[in-house]
C-alpha positions in Angstrom: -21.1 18.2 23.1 -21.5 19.2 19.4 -24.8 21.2 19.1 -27.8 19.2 17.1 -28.0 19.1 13.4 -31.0 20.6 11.8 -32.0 18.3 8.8 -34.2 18.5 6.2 -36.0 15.5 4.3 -36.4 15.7 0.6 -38.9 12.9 -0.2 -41.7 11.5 1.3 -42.3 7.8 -0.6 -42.6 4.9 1.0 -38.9 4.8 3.0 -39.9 7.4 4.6 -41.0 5.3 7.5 -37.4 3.8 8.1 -36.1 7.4 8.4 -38.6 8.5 10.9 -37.7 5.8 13.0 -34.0 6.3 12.9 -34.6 10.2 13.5 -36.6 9.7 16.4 -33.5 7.6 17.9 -31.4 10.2 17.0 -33.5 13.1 18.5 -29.9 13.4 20.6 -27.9 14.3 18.0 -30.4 16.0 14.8 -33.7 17.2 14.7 -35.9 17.4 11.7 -36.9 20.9 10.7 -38.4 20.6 7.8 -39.5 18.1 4.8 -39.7 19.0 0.9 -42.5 16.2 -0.8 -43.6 16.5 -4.1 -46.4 19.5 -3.1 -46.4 21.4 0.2 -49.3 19.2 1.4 -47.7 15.9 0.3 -45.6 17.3 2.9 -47.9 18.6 5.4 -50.3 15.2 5.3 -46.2 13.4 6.3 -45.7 15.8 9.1 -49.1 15.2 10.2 -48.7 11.6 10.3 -45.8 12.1 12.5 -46.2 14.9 14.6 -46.0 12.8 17.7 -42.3 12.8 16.5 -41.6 15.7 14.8 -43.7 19.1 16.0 -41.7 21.4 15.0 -40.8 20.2 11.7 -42.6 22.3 8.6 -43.4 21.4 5.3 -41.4 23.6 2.3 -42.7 24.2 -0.6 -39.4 24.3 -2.8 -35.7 23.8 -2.9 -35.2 27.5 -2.4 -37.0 27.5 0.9 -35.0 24.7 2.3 -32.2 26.4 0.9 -32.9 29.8 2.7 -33.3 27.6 5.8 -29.7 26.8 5.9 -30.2 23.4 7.3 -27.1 21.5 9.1 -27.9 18.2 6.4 -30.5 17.1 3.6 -31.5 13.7 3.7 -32.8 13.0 -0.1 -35.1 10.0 -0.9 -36.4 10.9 -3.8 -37.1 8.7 -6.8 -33.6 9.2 -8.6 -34.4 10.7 -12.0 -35.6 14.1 -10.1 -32.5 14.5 -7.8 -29.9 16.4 -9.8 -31.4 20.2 -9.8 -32.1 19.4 -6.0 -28.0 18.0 -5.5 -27.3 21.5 -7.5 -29.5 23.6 -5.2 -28.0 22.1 -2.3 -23.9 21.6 -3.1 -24.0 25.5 -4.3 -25.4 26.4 -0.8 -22.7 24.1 1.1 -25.5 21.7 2.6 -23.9 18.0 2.9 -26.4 15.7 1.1 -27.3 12.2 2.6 -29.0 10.2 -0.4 -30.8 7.6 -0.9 -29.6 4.1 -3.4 -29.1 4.9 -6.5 -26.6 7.7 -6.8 -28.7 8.1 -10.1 -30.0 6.1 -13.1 -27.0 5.4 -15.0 -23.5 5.6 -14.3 -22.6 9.0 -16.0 -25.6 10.7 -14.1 -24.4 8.9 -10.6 -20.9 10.5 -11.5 -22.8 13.9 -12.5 -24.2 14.0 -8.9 -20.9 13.1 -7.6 -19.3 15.9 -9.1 -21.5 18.3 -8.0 -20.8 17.7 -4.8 -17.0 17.3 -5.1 -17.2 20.2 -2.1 -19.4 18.6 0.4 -19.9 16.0 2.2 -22.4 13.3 0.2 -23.0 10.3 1.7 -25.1 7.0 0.2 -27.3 4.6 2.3 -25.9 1.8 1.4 -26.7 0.5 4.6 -25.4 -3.1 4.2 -21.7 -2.0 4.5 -22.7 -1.2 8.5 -24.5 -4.5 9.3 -23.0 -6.4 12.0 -22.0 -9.4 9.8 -20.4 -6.9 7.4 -18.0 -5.5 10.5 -18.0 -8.8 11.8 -16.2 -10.0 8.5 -14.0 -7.1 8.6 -12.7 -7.9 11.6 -12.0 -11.5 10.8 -10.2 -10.6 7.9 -8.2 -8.5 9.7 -7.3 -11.2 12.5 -7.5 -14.5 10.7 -5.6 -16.3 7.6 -8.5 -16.5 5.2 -6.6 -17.2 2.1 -7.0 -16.1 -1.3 -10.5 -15.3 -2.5 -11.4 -18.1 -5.3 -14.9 -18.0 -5.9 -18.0 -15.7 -5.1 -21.9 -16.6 -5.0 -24.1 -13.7 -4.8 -28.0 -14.7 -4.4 -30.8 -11.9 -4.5 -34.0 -13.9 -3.9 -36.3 -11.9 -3.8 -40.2 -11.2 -4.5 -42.5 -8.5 -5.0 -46.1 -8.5 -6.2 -47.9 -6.8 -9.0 -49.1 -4.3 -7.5 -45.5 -3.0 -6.1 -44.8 -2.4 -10.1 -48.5 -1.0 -10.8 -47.0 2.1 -9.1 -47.0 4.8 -11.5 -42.5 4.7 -12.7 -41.9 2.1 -10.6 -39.5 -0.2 -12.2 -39.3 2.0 -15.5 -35.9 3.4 -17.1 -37.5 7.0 -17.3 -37.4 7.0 -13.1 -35.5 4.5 -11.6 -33.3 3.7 -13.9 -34.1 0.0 -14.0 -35.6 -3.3 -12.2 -34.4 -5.4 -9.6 -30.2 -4.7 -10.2 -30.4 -0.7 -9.6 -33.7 -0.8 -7.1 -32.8 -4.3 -4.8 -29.8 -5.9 -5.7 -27.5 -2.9 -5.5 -27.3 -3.5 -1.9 -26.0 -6.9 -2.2 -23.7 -6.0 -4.6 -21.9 -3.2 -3.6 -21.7 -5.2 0.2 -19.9 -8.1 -2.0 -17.8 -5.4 -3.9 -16.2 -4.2 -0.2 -14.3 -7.7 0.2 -14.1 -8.7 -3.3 -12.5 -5.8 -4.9 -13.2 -4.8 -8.6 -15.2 -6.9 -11.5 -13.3 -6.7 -14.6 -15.9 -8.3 -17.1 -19.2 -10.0 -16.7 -21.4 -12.5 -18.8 -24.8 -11.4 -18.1 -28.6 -12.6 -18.7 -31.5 -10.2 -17.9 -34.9 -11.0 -18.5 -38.2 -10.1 -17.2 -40.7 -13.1 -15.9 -44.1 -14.1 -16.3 -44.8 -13.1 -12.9 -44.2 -9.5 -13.7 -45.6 -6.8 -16.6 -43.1 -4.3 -15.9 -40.5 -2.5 -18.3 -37.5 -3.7 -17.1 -35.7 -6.6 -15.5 -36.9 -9.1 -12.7 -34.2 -11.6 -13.2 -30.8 -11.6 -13.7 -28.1 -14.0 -13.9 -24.4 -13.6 -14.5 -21.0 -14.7 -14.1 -17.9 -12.5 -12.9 -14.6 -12.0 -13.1 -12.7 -9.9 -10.6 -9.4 -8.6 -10.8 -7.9 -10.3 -8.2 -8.1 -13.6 -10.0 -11.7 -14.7 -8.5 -14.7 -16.0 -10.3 -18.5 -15.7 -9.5 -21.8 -15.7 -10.2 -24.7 -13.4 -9.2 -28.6 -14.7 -9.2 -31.0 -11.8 -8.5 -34.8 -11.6 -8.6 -37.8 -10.0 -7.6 -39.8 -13.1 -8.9 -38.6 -15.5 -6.1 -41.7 -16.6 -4.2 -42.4 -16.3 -1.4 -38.4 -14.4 -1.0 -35.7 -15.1 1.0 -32.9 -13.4 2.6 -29.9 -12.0 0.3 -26.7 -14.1 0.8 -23.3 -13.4 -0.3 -20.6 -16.4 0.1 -17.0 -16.2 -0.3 -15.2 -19.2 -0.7 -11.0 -18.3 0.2 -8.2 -20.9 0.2 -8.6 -21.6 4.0 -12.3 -20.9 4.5 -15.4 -20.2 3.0 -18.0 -17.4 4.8 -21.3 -16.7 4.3 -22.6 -12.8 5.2 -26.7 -13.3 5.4 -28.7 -10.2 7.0 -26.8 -9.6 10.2 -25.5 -13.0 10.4 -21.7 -14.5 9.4 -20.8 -18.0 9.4 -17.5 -19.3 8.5 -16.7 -22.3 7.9 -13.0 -23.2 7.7 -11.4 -26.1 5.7 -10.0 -28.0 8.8 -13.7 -28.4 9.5 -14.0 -25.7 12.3 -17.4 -23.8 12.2 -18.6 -20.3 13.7 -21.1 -18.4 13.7 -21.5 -14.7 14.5 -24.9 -12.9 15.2 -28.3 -13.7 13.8 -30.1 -13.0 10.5 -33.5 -10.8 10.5 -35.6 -9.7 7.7 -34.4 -7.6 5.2 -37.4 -6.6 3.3 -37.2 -9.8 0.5 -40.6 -11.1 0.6 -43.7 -9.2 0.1 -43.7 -6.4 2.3 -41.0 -4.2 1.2 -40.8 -2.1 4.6 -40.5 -6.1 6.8 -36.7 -4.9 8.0 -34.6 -3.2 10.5 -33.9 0.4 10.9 -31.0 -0.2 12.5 -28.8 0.2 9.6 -30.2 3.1 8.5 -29.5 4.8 11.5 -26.2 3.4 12.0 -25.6 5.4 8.5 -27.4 8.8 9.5 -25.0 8.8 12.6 -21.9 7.9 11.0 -23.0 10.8 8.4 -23.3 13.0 10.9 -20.0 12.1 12.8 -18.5 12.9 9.2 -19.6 16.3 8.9 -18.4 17.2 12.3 -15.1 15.2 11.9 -14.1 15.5 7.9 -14.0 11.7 7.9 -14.4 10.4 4.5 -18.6 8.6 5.2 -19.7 4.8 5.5 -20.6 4.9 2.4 -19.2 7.8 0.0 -20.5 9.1 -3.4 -17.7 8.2 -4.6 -17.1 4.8 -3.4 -20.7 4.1 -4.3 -19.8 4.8 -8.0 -18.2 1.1 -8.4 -21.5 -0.6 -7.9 -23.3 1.5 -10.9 -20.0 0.7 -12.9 -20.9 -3.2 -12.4 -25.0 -2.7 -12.9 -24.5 -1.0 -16.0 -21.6 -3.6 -17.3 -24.4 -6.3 -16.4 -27.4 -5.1 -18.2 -25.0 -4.3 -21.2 -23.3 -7.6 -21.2 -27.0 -9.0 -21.3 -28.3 -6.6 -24.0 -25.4 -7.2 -26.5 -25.3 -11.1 -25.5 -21.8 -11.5 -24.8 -18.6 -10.7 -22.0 -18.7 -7.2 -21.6 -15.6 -5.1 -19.6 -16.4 -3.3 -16.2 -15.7 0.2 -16.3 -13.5 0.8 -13.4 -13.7 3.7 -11.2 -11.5 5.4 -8.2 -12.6 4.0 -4.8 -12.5 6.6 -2.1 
């Protein structure tokens, strides 16, 4: 049996919690040794809070301690605007790098990162591409006639309060990058990118509500065009009241399916229906944390499966590059007011 990976936590915000719970289920395969917050007692008040879980874990100080502790894996969740100097520190000491969504800000930083780590493993928690209805889907596709893909609805209905944005950077350019594409929709799209292949161009609207004062975007509309010859649409908000669950539908030449939380329905044009699994929360309403850790454990393992095996992860910086292409065509498409082309990228 392969021994356990010592990992490190860089980042102590508010996901923390998810990880906690996904590293205490996979106390038989990593342990956490250490965490790097913002300060050393940042750091020390987390470990404290969950020292029934993690004893022996310390809190660093700096990179260059959890450098010189020569950890198995980092897990960074960090706010993305600080990450690169700690992707350098790490890559140049051979420590594979588990991230957070977004890669980065903008597309050229994601790539930066990306880069930087072309010699180690660097994985993204996307961790809609490992959902149940996701493999579910992959599966059908792989056994059943579906058809040509014609036409794709993406729905992001979500809401947050005032007070989630009254957090000091919290929807602001300067640290995340952007609003509700690059913090809550990113998941939903690059899940939709998996089985619709490459956007080529977009018509976009973004706009931020009444319901919000905030710098950037709570709504955004657009319409797509991907390379296979498909059209679409994307809605997404954090100004949806009270929220619901994230949907994507694809509508092929034999049947249409509709991927919501861990749920897949199909519903074939001969009039056959099915149904596979059941959809849960997904954080969309008011509590941001109201979801599953499931998935983000499913994408720790698979992570560490990677760095024992060489497999290529879930969810690879590189592969993750596609859905920053499509967020940045989107808000540029909006800002110029008029079809704008997708930058397209190598998917690995």
């Amino acid at each position: 049996m392969t021994a356990k990976k010592n990992v490190v936590l860089i980042g102590c915000g508010m996901v923390a919690s998810a990880y906690v719970e996904s590293f205490s289920n996979l106390s038989d395969q990593m342990q956490l040794v250490g965490v790097l917050a913002s300060t050393g007692d940042s750091g020390r008040a987390f470990l404290e809070r969950h020292a029934k879980h993690f004893p022996k874990a310390r809190a660093y100080e700096n990179i260059e301690e959890v450098v010189a502790a020569k950890p198995d894996m980092a897990v960074v969740i960090t706010p993305p605007n600080v990450r690169v100097p700690i992707v350098q520190s790490l890559a140049s000491a051979g420590i594979p790098i588990l991230m957070e969504k977004p890669i980065e800000r903008t597309l050229a930083n994601a790539q930066e990162i990306v880069d930087i780590c072309a010699d180690i493993p660097l994985g993204i928690v996307l961790q809609h591409r490992v959902r149940p209805s996701a493999k579910a889907l992959q599966e059908l596709r792989a056994t059943k006639d579906l058809g040509a893909l014609r036409l794709v609805e993406i729905y992001v209905p979500w809401w947050r309060d005032q007070g989630y944005y009254d957090e000091p950077g919290r929807g602001s350019i300067a640290r995340d990058g952007g609003g509700v594409l690059i913090s809550q929709a990113i998941h939903t799209l690059d899940l939709a990118l998996q089985f619709t292949g490459p956007v080529t161009e977009v018509c976009a609207m973004a706009r931020t509500s009444g319901f919000h004062t905030m710098e950037s975007e709570d709504f955004v509309s657009a319409g797509l065009a991907f390379e296979n010859g498909a059209v679409g649409s994307l809605v997404a908000s954090t100004a949806t009241y009270p929220g619901r669950t994230e949907e994507v539908i694809l509508h092929y030449a034999n049947a249409s399916v509709t991927l919501k939380s861990a749920e897949l329905s199909v519903v074939w044009q001969n009039g056959e229906h099915q149904t596979i699994g059941t959809a849960v929360a997904t954080g969309a309403g008011g509590d941001p944390m109201a979801f599953t850790a499931d998935w983000h454990q499913a994408i720790i393992a698979d992570f560490i499966d990677c760095i024992d095996s060489g497999a290529t992860p879930a969810a690879s910086g590189q592969s993750a590059l596609a859905v920053h292409a499509l967020i940045e065509a989107i808000i540029t498409s909006s800002t110029l007011g008029r079809v704008v082309p997708v930058e397209k990228v190598v998917r690995t």
